[in-house]
VEXFI-814381 format. One record per residue: residue number from 1; residue in one letter; x, y, z of N, C-alpha, C, CB in turn. Coordinates in Angstrom, 2 decimals. Glycine has a CB too. Layout:
BEGIN
NUM a X Y Z X Y Z X Y Z X Y Z
...
***
This chain:
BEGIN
1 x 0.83 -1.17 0.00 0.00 0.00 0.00 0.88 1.24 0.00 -0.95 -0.01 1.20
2 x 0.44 2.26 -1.07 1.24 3.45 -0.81 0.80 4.52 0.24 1.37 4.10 -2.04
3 x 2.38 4.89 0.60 1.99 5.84 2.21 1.44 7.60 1.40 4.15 6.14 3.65
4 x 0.51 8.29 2.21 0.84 9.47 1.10 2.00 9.87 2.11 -0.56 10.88 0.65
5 x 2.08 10.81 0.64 3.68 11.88 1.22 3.55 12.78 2.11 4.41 12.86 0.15
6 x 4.92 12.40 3.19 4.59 13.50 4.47 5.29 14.82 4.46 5.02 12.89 5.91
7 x 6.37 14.96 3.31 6.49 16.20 3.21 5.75 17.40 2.57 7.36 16.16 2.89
8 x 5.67 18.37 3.20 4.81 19.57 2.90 4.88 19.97 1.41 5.26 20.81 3.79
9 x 4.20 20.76 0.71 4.67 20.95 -0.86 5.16 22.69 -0.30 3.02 20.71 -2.47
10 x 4.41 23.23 0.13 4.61 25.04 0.47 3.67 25.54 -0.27 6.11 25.90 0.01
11 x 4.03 26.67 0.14 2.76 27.87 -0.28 3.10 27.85 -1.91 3.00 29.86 0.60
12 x 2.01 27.60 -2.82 2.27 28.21 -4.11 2.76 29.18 -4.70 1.64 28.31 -4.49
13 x 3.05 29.92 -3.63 3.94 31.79 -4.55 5.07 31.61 -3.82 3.15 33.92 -4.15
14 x 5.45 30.65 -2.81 6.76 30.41 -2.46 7.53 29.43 -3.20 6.78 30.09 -1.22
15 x 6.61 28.29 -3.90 7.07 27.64 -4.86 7.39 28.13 -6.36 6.31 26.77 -4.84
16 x 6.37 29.00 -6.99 7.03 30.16 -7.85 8.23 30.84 -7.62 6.25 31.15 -7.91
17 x 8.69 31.91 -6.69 9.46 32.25 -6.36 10.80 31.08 -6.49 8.98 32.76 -5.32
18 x 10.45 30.16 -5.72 11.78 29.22 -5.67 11.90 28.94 -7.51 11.47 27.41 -4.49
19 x 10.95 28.74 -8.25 11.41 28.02 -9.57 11.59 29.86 -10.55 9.73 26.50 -10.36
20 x 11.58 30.82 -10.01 12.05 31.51 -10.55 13.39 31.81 -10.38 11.44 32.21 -10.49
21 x 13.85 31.43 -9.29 15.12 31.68 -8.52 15.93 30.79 -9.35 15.12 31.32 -6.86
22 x 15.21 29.47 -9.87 16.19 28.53 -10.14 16.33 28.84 -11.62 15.81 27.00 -9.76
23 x 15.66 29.53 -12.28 15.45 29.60 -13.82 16.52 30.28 -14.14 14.15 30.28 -14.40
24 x 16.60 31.52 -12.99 17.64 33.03 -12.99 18.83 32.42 -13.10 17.69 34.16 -11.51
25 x 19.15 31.39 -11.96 20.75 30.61 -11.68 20.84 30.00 -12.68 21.05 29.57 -10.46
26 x 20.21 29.21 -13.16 20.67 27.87 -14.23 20.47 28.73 -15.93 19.17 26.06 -14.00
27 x 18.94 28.79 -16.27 19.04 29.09 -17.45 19.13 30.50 -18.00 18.19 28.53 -17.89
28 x 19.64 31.59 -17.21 19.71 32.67 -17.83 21.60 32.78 -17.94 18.76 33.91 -16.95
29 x 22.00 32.29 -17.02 23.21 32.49 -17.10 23.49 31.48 -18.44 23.95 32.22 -15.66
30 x 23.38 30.55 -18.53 23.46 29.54 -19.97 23.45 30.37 -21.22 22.08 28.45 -20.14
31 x 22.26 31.07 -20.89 21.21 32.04 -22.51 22.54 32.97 -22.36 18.92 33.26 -22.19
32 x 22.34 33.91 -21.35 23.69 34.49 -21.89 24.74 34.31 -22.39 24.12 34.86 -21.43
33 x 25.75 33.21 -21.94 27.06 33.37 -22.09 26.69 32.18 -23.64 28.25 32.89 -20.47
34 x 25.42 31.90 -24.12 25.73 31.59 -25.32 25.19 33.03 -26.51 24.98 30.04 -25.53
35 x 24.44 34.11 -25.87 24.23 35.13 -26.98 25.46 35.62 -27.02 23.15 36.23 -26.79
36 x 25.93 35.88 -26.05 27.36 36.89 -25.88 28.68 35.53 -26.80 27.87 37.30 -23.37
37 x 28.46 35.04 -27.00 29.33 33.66 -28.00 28.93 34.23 -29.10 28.84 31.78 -27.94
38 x 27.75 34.05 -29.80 26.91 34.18 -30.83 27.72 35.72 -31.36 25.11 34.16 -30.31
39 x 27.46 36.55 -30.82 27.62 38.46 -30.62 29.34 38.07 -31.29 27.48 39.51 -28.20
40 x 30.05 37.50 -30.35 31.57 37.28 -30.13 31.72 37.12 -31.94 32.09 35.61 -28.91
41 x 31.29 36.15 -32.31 31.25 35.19 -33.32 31.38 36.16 -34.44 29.95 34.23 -33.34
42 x 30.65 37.30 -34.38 30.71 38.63 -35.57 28.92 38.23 -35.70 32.10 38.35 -37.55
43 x 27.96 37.67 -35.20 26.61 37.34 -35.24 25.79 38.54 -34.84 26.34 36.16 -34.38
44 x 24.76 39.33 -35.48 23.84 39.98 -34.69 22.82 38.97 -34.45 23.31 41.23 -35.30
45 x 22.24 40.21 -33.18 21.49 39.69 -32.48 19.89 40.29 -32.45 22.19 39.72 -31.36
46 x 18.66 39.77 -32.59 17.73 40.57 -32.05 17.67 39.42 -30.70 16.25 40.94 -33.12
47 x 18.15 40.60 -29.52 17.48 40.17 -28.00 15.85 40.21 -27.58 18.14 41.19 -26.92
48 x 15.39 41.59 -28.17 14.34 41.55 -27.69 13.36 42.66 -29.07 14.54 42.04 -25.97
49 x 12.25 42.91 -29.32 11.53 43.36 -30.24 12.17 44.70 -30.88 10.23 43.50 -29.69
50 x 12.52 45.14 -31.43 13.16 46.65 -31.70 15.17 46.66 -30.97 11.80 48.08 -30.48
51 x 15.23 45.46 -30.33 17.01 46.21 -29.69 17.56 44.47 -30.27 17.34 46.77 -26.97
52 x 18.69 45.01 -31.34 19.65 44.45 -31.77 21.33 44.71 -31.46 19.34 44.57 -32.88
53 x 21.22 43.33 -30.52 22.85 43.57 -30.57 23.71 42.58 -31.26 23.44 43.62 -29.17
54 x 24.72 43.39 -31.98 25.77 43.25 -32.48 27.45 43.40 -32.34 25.42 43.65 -33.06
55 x 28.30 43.20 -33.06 29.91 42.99 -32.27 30.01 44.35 -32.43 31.36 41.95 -33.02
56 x 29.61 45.47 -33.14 30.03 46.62 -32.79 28.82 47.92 -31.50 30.34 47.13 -34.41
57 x 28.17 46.68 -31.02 27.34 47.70 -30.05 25.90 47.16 -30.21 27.44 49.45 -30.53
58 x 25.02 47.97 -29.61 23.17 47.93 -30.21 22.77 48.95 -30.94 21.97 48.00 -29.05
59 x 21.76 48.54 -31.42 20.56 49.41 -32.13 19.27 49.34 -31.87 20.47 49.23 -33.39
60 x 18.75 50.39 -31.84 17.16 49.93 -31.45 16.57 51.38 -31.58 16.86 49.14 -29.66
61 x 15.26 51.22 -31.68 14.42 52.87 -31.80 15.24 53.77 -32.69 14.29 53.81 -30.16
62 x 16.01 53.68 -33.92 16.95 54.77 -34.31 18.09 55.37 -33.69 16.33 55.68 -34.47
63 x 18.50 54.32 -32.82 19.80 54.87 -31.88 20.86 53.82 -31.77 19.36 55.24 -30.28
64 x 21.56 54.26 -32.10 22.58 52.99 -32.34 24.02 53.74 -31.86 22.62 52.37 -34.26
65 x 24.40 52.77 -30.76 25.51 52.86 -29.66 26.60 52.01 -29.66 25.00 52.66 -28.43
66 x 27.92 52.47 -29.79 28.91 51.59 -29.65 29.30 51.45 -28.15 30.02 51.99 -30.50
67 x 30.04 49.64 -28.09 30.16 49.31 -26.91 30.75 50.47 -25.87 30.89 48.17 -27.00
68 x 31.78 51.25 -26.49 32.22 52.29 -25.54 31.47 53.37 -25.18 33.25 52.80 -25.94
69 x 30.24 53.57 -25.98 29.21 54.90 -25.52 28.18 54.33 -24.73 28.42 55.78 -26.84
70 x 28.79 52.69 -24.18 27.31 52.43 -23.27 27.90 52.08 -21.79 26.19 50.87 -23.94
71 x 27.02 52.73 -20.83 27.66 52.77 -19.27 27.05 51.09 -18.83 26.82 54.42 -18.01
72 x 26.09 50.83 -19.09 25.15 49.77 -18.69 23.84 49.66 -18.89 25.18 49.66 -17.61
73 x 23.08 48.58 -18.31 21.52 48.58 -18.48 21.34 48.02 -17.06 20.78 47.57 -19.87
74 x 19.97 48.62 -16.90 19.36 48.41 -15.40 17.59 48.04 -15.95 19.58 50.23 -14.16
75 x 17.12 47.27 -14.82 15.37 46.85 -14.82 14.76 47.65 -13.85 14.96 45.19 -14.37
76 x 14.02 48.03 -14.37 13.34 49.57 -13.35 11.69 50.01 -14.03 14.73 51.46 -13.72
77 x 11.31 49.84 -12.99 9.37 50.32 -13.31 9.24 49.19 -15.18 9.07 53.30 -13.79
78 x 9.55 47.87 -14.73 8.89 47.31 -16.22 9.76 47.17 -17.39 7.80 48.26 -16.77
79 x 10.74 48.27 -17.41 11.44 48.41 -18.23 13.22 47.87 -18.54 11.15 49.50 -18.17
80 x 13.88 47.52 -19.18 15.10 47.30 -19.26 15.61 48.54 -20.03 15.38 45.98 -19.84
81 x 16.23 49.52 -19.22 16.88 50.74 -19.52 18.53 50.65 -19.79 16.57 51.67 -18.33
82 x 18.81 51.54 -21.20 20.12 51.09 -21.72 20.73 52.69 -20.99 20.22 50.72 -23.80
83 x 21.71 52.91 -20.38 22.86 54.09 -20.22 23.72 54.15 -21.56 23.96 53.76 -18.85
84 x 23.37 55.72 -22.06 24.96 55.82 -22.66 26.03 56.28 -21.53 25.06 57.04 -23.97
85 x 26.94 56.29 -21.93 28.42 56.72 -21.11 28.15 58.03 -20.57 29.90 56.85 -22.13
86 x 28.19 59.03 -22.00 28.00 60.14 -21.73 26.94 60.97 -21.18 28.24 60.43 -22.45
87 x 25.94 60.50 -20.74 24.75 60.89 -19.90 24.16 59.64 -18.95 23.58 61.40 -20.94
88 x 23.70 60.90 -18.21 22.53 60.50 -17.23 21.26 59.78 -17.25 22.14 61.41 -16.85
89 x 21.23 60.40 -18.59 19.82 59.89 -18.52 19.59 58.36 -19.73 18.71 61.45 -19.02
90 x 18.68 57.28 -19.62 18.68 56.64 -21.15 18.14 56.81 -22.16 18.43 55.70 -21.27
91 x 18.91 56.02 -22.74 18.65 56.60 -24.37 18.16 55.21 -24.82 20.24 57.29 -25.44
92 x 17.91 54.32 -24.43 17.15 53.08 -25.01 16.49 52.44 -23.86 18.13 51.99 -25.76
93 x 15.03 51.80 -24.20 14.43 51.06 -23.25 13.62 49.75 -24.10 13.45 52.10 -22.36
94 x 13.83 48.80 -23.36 12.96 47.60 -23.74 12.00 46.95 -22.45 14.03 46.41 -24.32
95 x 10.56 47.12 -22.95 9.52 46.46 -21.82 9.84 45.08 -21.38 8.02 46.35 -22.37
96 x 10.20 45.00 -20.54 10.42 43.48 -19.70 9.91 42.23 -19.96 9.97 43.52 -18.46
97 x 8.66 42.79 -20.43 7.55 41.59 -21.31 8.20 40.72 -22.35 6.29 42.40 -22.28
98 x 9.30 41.53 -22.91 9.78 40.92 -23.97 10.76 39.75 -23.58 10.37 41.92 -24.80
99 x 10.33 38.66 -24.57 11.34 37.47 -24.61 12.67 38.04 -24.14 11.50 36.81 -26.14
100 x 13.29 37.42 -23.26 14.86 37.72 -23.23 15.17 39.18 -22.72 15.52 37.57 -24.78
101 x 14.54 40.06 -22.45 14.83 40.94 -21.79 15.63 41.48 -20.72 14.22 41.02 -21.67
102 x 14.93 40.17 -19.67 15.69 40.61 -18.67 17.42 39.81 -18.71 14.73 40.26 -17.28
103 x 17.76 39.07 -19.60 18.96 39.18 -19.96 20.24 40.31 -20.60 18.75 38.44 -20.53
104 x 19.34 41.22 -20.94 20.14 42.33 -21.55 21.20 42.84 -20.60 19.22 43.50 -21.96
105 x 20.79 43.42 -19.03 21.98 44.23 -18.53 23.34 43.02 -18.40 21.50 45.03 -16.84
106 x 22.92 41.62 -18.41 23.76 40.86 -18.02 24.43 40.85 -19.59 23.19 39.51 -17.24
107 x 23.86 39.77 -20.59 24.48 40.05 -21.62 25.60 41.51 -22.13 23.43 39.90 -22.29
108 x 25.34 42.72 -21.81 25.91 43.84 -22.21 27.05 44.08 -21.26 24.96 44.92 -22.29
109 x 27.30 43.62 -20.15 28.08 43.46 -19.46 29.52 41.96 -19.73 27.11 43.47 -18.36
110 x 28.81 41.29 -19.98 29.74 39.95 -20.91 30.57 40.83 -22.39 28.18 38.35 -21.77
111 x 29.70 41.53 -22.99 30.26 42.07 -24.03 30.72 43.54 -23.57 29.30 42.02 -25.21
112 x 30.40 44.11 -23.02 31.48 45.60 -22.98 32.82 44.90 -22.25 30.72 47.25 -21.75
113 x 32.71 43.59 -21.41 34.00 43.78 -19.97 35.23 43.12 -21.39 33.68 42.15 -17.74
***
């Protein structure tokens, strides 16, 4: 006869949380360090709807940045926000919604270092 199982399963948004946690560790770091291969390779890229990166930088919305005019990208209110160097403020944004998004500040960081 089977016993049921005595370990607990957890709260359902604690079990989300945990399989998001694990998605972040295992398969984003993977996705990256194979776009940033791909990029390496002389390959463009579309990451996400409108922002293409390529071995000499991105493009997206009519703005197109070489690796040295970009400070970084940050996730903030929804958005994945690109820094140029020379300002404060950004000059490219991609909605989070999008496939692969939230890989960008990591990816752009593999390719500027």
């Amino acid at each position: 006869m089977l016993e049921p199982a005595t370990a607990q399963v957890g709260d359902p948004e604690q079990i989300w949380l945990r399989l998001v946690e694990l998605c972040r560790a295992q398969a984003e770091a993977r996705l990256t360090a194979e776009l940033a291969g791909r990029v390496r390779a002389g390959e463009s890229i579309d990451v996400a709807q409108g922002l293409t990166v390529h071995p000499g930088g991105v493009r997206g919305n009519r703005v197109s940045l070489s690796w040295s005019a970009i400070s970084g990208a940050t996730v903030e209110n929804g958005r994945v926000w690109i820094q140029q160097s020379s300002g404060s403020s950004p000059v490219l944004y991609v909605p989070q919604q999008n496939p692969n998004a939230v890989l960008i500040p990591e990816l752009l960081s593999r390719l500027k270092g």
